[in-house]
C-alpha positions as CSV (number, residue, x, y, z in Angstrom):
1,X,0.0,0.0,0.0
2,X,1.2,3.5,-0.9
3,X,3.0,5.3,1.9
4,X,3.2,9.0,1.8
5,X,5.8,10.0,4.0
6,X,4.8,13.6,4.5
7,X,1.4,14.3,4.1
8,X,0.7,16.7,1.8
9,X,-1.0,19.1,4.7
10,X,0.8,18.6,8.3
11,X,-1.8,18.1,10.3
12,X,-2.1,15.0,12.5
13,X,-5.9,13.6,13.3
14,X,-7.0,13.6,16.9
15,X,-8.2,10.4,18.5
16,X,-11.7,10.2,17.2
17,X,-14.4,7.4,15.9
18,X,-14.7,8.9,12.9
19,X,-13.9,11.0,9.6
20,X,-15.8,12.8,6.6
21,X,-14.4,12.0,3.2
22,X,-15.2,14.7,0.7
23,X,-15.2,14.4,-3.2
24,X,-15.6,17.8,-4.8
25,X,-16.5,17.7,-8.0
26,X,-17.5,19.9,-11.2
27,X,-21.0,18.0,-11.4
28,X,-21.5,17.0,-7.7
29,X,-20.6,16.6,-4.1
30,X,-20.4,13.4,-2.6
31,X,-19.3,12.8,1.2
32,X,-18.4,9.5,3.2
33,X,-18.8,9.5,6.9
34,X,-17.3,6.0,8.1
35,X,-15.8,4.7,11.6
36,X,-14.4,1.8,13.5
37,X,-17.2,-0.8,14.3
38,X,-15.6,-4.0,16.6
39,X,-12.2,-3.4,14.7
40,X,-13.7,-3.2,11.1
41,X,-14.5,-0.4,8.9
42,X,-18.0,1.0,8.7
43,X,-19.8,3.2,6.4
44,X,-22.2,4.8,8.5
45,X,-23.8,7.8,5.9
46,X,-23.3,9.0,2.4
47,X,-24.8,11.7,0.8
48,X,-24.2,13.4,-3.0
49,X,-26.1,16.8,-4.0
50,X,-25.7,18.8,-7.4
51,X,-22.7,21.3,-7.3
52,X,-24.1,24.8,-7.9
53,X,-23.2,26.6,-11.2
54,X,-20.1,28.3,-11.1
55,X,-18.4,27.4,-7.3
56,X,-15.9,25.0,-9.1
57,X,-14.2,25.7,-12.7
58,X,-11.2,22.2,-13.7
59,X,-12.3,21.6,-10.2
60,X,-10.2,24.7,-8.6
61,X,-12.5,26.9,-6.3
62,X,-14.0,29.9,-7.7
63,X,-16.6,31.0,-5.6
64,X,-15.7,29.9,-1.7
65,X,-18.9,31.4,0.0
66,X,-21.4,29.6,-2.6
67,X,-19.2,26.4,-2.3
68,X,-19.4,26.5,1.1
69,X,-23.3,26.9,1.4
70,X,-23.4,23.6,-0.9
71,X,-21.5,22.1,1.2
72,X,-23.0,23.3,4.4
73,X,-26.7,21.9,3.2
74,X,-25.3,18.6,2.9
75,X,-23.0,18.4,5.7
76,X,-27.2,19.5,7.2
77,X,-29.0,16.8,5.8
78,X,-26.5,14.0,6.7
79,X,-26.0,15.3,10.0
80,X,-22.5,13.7,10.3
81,X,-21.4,12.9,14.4
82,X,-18.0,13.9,13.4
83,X,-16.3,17.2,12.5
84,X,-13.3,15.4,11.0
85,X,-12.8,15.8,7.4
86,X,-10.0,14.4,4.8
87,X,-10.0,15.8,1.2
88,X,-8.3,14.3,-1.7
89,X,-7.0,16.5,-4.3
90,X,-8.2,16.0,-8.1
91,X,-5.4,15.0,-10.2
92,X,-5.3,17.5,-12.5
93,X,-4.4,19.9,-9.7
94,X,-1.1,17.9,-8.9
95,X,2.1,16.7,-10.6
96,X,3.1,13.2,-10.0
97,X,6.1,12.3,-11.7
98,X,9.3,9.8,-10.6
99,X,13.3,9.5,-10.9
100,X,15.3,6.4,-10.5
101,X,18.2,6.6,-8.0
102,X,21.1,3.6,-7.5
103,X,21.3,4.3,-3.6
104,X,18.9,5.0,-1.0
105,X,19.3,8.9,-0.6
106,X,18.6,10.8,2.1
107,X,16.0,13.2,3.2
108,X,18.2,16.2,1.8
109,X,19.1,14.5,-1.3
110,X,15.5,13.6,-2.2
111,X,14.6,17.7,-1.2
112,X,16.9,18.8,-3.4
113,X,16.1,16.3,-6.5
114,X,12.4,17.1,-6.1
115,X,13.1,21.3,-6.4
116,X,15.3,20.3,-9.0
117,X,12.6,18.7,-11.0
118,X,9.9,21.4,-10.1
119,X,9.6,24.4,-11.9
120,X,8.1,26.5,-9.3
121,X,9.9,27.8,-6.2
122,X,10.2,25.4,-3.7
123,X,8.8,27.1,-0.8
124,X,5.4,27.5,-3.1
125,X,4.4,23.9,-3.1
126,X,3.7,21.3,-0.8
127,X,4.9,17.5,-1.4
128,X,5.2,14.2,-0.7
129,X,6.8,10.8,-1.7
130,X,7.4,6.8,-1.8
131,X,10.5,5.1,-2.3
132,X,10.1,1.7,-4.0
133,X,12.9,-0.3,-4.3
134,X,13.2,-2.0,-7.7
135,X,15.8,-4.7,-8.6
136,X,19.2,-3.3,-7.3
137,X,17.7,0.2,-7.7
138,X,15.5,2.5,-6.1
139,X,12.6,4.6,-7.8
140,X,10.9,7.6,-5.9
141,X,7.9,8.4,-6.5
142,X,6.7,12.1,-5.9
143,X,3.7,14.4,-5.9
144,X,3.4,18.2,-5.1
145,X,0.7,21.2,-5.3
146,X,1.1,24.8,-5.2
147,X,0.4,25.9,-1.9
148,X,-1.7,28.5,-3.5
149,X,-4.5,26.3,-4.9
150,X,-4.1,24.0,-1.2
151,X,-4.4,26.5,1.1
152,X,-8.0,27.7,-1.0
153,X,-9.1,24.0,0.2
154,X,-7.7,24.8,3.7
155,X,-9.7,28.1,3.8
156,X,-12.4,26.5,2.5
157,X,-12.8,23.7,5.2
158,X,-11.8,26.1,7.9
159,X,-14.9,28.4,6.6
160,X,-16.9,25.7,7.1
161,X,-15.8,24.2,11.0
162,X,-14.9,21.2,9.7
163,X,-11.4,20.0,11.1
164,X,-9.3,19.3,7.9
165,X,-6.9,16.2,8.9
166,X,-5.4,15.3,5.9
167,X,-5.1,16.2,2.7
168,X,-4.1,13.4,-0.2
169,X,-4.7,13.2,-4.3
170,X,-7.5,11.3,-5.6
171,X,-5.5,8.7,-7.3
172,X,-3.8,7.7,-4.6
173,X,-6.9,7.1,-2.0
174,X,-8.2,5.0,-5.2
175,X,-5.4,3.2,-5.4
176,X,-5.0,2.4,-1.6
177,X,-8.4,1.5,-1.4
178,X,-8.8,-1.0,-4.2
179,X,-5.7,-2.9,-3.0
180,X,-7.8,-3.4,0.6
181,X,-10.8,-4.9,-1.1
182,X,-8.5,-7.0,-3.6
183,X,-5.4,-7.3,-2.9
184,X,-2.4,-6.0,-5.1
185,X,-2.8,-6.1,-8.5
186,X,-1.9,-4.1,-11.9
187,X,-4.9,-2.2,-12.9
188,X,-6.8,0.4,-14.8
189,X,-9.7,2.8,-13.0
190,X,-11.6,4.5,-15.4
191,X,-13.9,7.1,-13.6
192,X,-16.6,8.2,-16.1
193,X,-17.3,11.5,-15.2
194,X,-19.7,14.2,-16.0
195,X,-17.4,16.9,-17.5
196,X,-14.4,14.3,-18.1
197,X,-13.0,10.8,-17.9
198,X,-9.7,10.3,-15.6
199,X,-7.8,7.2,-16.1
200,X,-5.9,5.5,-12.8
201,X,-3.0,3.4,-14.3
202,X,-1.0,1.3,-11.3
203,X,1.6,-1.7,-10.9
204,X,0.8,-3.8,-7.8
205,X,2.7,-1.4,-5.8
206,X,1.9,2.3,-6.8
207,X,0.0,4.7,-9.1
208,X,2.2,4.8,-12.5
209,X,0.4,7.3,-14.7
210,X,-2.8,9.4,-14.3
211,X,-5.0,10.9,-17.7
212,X,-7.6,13.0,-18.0
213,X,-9.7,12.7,-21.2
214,X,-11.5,16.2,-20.9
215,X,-13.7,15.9,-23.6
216,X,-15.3,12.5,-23.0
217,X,-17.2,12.9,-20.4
218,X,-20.9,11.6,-19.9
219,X,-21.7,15.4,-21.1
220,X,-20.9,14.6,-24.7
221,X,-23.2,11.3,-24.9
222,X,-25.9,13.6,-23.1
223,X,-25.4,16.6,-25.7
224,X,-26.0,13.8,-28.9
225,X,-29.0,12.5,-27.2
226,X,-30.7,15.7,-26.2
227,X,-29.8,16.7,-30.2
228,X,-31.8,13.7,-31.2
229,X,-34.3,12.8,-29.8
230,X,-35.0,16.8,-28.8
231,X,-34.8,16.6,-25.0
232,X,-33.2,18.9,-22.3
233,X,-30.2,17.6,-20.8
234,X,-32.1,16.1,-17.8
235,X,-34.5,13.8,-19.5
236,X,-31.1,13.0,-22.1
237,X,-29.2,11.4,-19.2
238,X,-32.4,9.5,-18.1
239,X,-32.4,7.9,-21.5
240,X,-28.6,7.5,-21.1
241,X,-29.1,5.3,-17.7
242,X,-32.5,4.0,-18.3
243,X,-33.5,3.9,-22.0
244,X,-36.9,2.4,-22.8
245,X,-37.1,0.2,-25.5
246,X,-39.1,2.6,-27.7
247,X,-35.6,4.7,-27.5
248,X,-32.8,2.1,-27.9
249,X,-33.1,2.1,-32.1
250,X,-32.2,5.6,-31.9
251,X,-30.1,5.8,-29.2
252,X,-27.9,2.5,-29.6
253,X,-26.0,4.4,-32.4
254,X,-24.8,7.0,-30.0
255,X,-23.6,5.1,-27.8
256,X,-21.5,3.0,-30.0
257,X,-20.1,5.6,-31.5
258,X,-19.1,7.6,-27.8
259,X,-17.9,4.2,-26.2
260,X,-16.0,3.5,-29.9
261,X,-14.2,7.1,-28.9
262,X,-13.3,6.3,-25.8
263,X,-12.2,2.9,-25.5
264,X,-10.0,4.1,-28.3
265,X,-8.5,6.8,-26.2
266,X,-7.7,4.6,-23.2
267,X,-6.4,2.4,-25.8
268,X,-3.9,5.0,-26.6
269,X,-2.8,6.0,-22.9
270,X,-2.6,2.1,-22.0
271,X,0.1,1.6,-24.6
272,X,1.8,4.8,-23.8
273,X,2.2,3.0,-20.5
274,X,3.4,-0.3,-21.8
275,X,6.0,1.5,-23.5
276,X,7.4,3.8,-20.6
277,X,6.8,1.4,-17.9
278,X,6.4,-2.5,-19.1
279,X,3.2,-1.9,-17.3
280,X,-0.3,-4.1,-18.8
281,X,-3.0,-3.8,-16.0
282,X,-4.3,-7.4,-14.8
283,X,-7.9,-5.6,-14.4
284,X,-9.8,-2.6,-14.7
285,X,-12.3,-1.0,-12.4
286,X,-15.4,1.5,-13.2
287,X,-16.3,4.5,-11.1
288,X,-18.4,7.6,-11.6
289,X,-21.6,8.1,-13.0
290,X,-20.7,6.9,-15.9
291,X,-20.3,3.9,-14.7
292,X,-24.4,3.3,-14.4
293,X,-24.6,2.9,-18.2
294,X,-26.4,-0.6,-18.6
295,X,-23.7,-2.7,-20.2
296,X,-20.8,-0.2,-20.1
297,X,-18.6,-2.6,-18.2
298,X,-19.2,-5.8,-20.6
299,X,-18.9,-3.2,-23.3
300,X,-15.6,-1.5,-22.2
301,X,-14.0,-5.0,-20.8
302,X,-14.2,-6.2,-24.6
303,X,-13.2,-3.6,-26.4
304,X,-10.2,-3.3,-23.6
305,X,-9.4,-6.7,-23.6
306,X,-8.9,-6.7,-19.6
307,X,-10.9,-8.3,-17.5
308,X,-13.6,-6.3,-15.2
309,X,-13.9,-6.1,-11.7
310,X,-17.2,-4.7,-10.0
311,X,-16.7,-2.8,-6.9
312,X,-18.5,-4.1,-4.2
313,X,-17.2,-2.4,-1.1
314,X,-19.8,-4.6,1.5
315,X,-17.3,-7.5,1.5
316,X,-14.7,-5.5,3.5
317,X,-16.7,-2.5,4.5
318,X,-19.6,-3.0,7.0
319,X,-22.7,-0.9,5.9
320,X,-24.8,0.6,8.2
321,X,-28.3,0.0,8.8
322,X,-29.4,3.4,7.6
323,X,-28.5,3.0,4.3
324,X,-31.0,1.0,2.0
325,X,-29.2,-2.0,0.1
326,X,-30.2,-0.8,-3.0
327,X,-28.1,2.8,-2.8
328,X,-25.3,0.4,-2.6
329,X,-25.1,0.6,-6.7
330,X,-24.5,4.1,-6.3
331,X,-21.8,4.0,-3.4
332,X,-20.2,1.6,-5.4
333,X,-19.9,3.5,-8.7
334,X,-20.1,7.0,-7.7
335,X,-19.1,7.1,-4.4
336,X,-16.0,5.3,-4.1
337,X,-13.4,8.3,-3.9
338,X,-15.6,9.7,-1.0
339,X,-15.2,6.9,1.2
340,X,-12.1,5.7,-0.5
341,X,-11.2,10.0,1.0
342,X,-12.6,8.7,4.6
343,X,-11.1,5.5,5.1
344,X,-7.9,6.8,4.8
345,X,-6.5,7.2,8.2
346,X,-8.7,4.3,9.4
347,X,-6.5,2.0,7.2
């Protein structure tokens, strides 16, 4: 399991049964609220709401105060018993990169590589790394953010009383969470957002490569529909998740032709991997909302070639009574990097 060893933000978590993970995103917010039940993991609430219009632009904040009221009426409705919150960064506001060393270095060494590889001051980011040791040599992983775009998150969190704990990147949460429900393993995570896909490429130990397909997001499908058939965007994605079969004729076209599109683009980062790295994933996994499509999964696994693995987080996560069985589909596809956020320190 990755290690960071220096979190991102230094603040250590005070004893408590419980944490909020937070996923922030252009098209929604999701939190996780999860705790220690006789030694094991449990969800105990989950909630998602709409992210209002113009509070998060490439998922940097833009308008704090309306943010934090969307926030705030969720944080209301789920009526979380703990104040303890852990964000993870979206990829595409970090740089993850690595260099190979033929000696263990030490801490000053590392310091001084990492500013050496950055181009921004090194006093305006915060950072973190892994050292993995490979054959006779040693590769180190890093990841950094401009303090600038961290500390909005910070604020942000601070605005709203919740005690911000720790602070990783999405892809790494993912990561560490997948290996606890299935062990280490090469794999792909495709999440199938709204606004944009991001790829998750690993080896059994770490994250190797992270992509962002911005223009093939569930928005695109949802724009051809609501062209065809003549529909706002709403009743498009209804036809997207739930066509009836009075629509399929005209719809299964569309949907070829988008999943054609993308499967051809992971295609393209998969053997830009295999050709930097050596690295063919042994699975893939599908998050987002995307990842509701009926038949996406068989669809995508094909066209892949890899093998697919649905998420189901009750066989190492206890759920609570609260929530219904059937919302599971949706904590399973949409709300994994929430509670993959929350489990963190738990793990």
């Amino acid at each position: 399991m990755l290690n960071i060893k220096e979190k991102l933000l230094e603040l250590l978590p005070r004893k408590s049964v419980g944490f909020l993970g937070v996923d922030l995103g252009s098209y929604s917010i999701k939190i996780a609220e999860v705790g220690e039940h006789r030694g094991k993991v449990e969800l105990k609430s989950f909630g998602q709401t709409r992210t209002f219009e113009n509070t998060l632009i490439k998922h940097e904040i833009v308008d704090k105060n309306l943010l934090a009221t969307n926030i705030r009426n969720l944080v209301d409705n789920l009526k979380p018993s703990t104040i303890n919150a852990i964000y993870s960064l979206p990829s595409l506001l970090t740089f993850y990169d690595n260099f190979t060393l033929t000696e263990i270095p030490d801490h000053e060494t590392l310091i001084q590589k990492i500013a050496d590889e950055c181009p921004y001051n090194f006093d305006e980011i915060s950072y973190s790394y892994y050292i993995l040791p490979v054959d006779s040599k040693f590769v180190v992983f890093y990841l950094y953010v401009k303090k600038e775009i961290l500390n909005k998150f910070v604020e942000l969190f601070s605005f709203l009383n919740l005690n911000l704990v720790n602070v990783d990147s999405d892809f790494v949460v993912v990561h560490n969470f997948l290996e606890h429900l299935y062990g280490e393993h090469a794999k792909l995570v495709a999440d199938l957002g709204y606004y944009d896909v991001r790829l998750i490429i690993t080896n059994k130990e770490v994250p190797i490569a992270t992509y962002h397909l911005s223009n093939l997001g569930i928005r695109r499908l949802e724009q051809e529909i609501s062209k065809a058939f003549k529909v706002d965007k709403y009743q498009a994605l209804k036809i997207i998740h739930n066509p009836r079969p009075s629509e399929i004729q005209l719809a299964k076209p569309l949907f070829v032709k988008y999943l054609e599109k993308l499967s051809e683009e992971i295609l393209v980062k998969l053997d830009a991997v295999k050709n930097k790295y050596g690295i063919i994933p042994e699975v893939f996994y599908l998050i987002g909302g995307g990842a509701r499509i009926p038949n996406i999964s068989q669809i995508l696994a094909q066209a892949l070639e890899l093998p697919y693995q649905k998420i189901e987080i009750q066989q190492k996560i206890k759920i609570n009574d609260n929530i219904h069985p059937d919302y599971l589909e949706i904590i399973n596809t949409q709300g994994v990097l929430a509670l993959a956020t929350a489990v963190k320190e738990l793990l």
